[in-house]
N, C-alpha and C positions, 0 to 999 in steps of 0.2 A: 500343778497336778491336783491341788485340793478343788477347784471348781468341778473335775473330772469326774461321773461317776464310776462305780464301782466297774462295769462291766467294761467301759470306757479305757480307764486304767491299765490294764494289762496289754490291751493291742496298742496303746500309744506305748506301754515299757518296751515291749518287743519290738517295736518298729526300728529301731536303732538308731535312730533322729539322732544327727552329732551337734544341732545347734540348737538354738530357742525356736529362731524362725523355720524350719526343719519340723520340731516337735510341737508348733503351733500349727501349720499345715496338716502333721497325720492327725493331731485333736479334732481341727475342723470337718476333716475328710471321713473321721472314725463317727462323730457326729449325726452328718449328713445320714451313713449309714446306716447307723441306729437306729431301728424303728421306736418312734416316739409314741407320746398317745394322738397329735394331731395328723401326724404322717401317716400312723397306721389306722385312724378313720378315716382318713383320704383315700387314702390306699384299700381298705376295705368297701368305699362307697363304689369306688373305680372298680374294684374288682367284681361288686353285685354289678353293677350294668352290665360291663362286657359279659359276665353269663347270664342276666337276662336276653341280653341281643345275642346271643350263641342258641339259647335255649329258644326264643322267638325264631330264628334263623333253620335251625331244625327243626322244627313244627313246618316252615312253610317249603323245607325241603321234603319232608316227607309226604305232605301234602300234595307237591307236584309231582313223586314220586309217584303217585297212587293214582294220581287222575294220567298220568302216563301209562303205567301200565292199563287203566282201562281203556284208553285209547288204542293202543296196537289191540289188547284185547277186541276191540270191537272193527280192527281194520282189517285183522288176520281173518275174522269171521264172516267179513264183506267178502262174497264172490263176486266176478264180472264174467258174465258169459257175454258169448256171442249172439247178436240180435240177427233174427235172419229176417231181413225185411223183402215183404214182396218188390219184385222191381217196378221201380214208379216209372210213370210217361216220362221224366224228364230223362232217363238214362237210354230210354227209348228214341228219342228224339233224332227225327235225322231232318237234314236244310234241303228243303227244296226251295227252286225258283221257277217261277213264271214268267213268263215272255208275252210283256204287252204292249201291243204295237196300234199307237194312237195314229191317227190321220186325219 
């Protein structure tokens, strides 16, 4: 328990460990736990990324938020009318045949 530190110490007394190997297991485990100084700049480096890419992530959702809305923006305000076109020869068209008698 003297290698232990302070803050260390009292979660391995309470853990009620009835053996060595028991109260060398919750040390290790109590340990791990602890944020250290190297774990918690790991952990603080890890943590600026993930909210740089949160923060980059929301910028490019907003982004497509915005050019979305101006797109319905600019669909809603496209009308399609009816084109009325004169009727062409082709809807005109009717088959005739000729009858021609070679000799």
């Amino acid at each position: 328990m003297r290698d232990i530190t302070k803050e260390l110490r009292s979660y391995v007394a309470q853990s009620g460990a009835a053996t060595l190997t028991e109260l060398v297991n919750v040390a290790r485990v109590a340990e791990l736990a602890a944020p250290g100084e190297v774990s918690s700049q790991v952990d603080t480096t890890m943590i600026g990324q993930v909210l740089n890419e949160i923060t980059a992530s929301r910028r490019v959702a907003e982004k497509n938020a915005t050019d979305l809305q101006r797109l319905t923006a600019r669909f809603e305000a496209t009308t399609v009318g009816s084109i009325d076109r004169p009727e062409s020869p082709a809807t005109r068209r009717r088959v005739t045949f000729s009858i021609v008698i070679f000799s």
